[in-house]
N, C-alpha and C positions, 0 to 999 in steps of 0.2 A: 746381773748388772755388770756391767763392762769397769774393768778397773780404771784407775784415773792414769791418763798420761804421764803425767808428772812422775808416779809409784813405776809406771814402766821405765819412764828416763833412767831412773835412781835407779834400778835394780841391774840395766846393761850397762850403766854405770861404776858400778863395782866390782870388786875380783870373780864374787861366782858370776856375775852376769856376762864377763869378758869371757871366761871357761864358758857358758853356755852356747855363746854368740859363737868361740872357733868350732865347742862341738859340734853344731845345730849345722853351721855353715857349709862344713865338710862334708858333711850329707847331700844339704841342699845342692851343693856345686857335682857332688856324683850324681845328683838323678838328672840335673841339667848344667853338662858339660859347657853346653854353648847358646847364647840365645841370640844372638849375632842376627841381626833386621829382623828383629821380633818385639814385637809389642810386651811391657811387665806392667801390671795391674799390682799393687801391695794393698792388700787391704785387711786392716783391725790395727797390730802394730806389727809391722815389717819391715821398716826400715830399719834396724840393724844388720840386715840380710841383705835389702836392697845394692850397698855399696860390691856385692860380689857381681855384679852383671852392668853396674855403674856407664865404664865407658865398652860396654857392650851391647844389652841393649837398643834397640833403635828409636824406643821411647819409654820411659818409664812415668808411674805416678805412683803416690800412696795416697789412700782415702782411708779416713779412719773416722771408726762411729760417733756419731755427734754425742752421746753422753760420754764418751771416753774423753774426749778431746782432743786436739792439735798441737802435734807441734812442727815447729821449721824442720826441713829435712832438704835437700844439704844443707851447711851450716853455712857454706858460700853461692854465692850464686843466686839463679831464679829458682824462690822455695816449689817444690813440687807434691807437694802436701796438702788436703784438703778436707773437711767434714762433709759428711756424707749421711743419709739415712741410709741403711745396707739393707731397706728392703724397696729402695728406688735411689739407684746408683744414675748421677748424671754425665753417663756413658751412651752412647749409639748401641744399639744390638750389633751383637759378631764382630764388635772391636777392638776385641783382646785377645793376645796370643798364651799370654800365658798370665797364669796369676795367682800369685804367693799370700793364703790365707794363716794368718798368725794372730795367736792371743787374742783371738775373738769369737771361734765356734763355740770353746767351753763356756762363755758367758754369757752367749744371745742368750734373748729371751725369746726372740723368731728365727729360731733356728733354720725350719724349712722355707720362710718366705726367704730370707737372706740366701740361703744356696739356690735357691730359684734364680734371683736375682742376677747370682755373680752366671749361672746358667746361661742366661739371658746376654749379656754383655759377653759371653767369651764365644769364638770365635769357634765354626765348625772345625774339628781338626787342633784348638786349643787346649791346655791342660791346666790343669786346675791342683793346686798342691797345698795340701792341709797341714801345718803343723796342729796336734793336740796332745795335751794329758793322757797318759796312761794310766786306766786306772788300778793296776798292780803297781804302780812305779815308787819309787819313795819322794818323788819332786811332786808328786801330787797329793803329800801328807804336808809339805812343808810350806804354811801360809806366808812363810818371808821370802818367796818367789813367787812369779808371777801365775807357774805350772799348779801351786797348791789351792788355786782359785776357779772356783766353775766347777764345772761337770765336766771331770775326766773319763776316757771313751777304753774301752775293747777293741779289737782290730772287727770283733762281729757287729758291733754298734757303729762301728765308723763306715761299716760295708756295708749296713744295713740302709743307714739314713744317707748313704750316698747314691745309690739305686732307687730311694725314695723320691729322689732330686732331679733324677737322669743322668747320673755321672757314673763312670765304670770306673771303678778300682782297678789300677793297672799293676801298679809299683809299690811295694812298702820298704820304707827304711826305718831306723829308729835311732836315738840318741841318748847322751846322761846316761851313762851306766854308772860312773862314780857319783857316790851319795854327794845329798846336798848339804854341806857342811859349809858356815858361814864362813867370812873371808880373814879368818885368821888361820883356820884350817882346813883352807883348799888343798887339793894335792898338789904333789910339785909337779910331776909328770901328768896331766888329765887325760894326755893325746891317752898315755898308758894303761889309761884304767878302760877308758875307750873300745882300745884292742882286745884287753883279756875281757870286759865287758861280753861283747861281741860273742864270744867262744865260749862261757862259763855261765851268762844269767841272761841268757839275750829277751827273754821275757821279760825283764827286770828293769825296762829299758826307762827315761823321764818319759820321753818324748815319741810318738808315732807319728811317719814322716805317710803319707798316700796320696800317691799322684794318679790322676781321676782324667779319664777325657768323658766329652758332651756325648750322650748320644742325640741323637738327630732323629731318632725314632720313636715312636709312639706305642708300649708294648701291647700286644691284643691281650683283653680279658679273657680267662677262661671260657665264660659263656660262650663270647664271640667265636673261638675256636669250635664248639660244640657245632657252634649253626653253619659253620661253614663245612663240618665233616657232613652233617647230616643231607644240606646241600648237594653238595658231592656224590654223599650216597645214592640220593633221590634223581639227579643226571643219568647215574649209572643204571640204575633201574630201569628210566623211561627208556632209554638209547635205543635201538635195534642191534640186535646181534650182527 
C-alpha cells in the first residue's frame, strides 16, 4: 500500500527529510548532468527532486498513484501534478525521455504491470531511474521515514525484476550512508558522512539509485534457439557439397 501524501510532505519537510532530499539529489544530478529538451516524467513521489532539472527540462510532470494522493507541485504557477493508475498512465506510447521513479516500486502492489507500463510510455532511447530501499540499509529499518516502508530491494532483485520488465540496468549509485537519526540529531556535516560513507560501508547505503534503458527487443526463448540451430543443422546437411 502506497504511503499517504500528506506522510510524504511532512517527512521532506523536516530536518532528516531536507538531508535526504540534498543527499538523494547529488546523485540524481551525477547520473543526469543535463536534461536540457528532454521530456521528465516524476512518478510515485518525485517532486522533491524534480526542482533539479525545473528550468531545464523541456517539459516536465509528476503523476502520482491514485491511493497515495496529490499534491500541488510547484507551489506557483500552473500545478503539474496529477493522479494516475500506474498500471494505465494517461500518456501516448514513446513520450518520455526520461523518468524519475520514487517512493512507489517498494509499495506497488503491481509491481510488474506498473514497470510495464512506465515501459510503455518511455521513449526508445529513454531512461528510466529508480530510487528504492536497500534492504541491508539502516533507512529501511526506520518506519519514521518514508525508506522504512515497503519492500526494500538488493541490487540482484532490482536487476532481476528490471530485466523481467525489458529495462537494462546500466548505472548504479547509492545514497544515506549517515544513520537515520531524527531531527534533533542529525549530523552537522551529512555532505561528510556522505563521503567517508562512500569509502568505508558502501554497501550500507539508504537508498539504491539504477538507471535502466528500454530494450526494444524481444528475447528468443531457449526452445526457439534450439529450433533454429537444429534448422541450420538440417540446411547443412541437405546442401551439396
Amino acid at each position: 500500500m502506497h504511503l499517504d501524501v500528506i506522510d510524504l510532505h511532512a517527512f521532506y519537510s523536516s530536518p532528516p527529510g531536507d538531508v535526504a532530499r540534498r543527499a538523494i539529489g547529488n546523485e540524481i544530478r551525477a547520473i543526469w548532468p543535463n536534461l536540457s529538451g528532454l521530456s521528465l516524467l516524476g512518478m510515485g513521489y518525485a517532486t522533491p527532486y524534480l526542482p533539479l532539472f525545473e528550468d531545464e527540462a523541456a517539459r516536465t510532470l509528476a503523476l502520482m498513484p491514485a491511493s497515495q494522493g496529490v499534491m500541488r507541485w510547484p507551489g506557483e504557477g500552473a500545478s503539474l501534478t496529477g493522479l494516475a493508475d500506474e498500471t494505465r498512465l494517461p500518456l501516448e506510447d514513446a513520450s518520455v525521455d526520461r523518468i524519475l521513479l520514487a517512493h512507489m516500486l517498494e509499495t506497488s502492489e503491481q509491481i510488474r504491470p506498473a514497470l510495464r507500463e512506465l515501459w510503455r510510455v518511455l521513449a526508445p532511447g529513454g531512461k528510466l531511474l529508480i530510487l528504492a530501499p536497500n534492504r541491508i540499509g539502516l533507512w529501511a529499518r526506520r518506519e519514521t521515514t518514508p525508506f522504512g516502508h515497503g519492500r526494500p530491494f538488493s541490487r540482484g532483485q532490482l536487476t532481476g525484476l528490471l530485466r523481467d520488465c525489458l529495462f537494462s540496468p546500466e548505472q548504479w549509485s547509492a545514497a544515506l550512508y549517515m544513520p537515520p537519526l531524527g531531527r534533533m540529531l542529525m549530523p552537522r556535516n551529512p555532505e561528510g558522512w556522505e563521503r567517508i560513507g562512500k569509502i568505508l560501508w558502501p554497501r550500507f547505503a539508504g537508498v539504491w539509485m539504477v538507471e535502466a534503458s528500454k530494450q526494444i527487443y524481444v528475447p528468443i526463448p531457449e526452445q526457439s534457439h534450439a529450433r533454429i540451430r537444429q534448422m541450420i543443422k538440417a540446411q547443412l546437411q541437405s546442401s551439396p557439397n
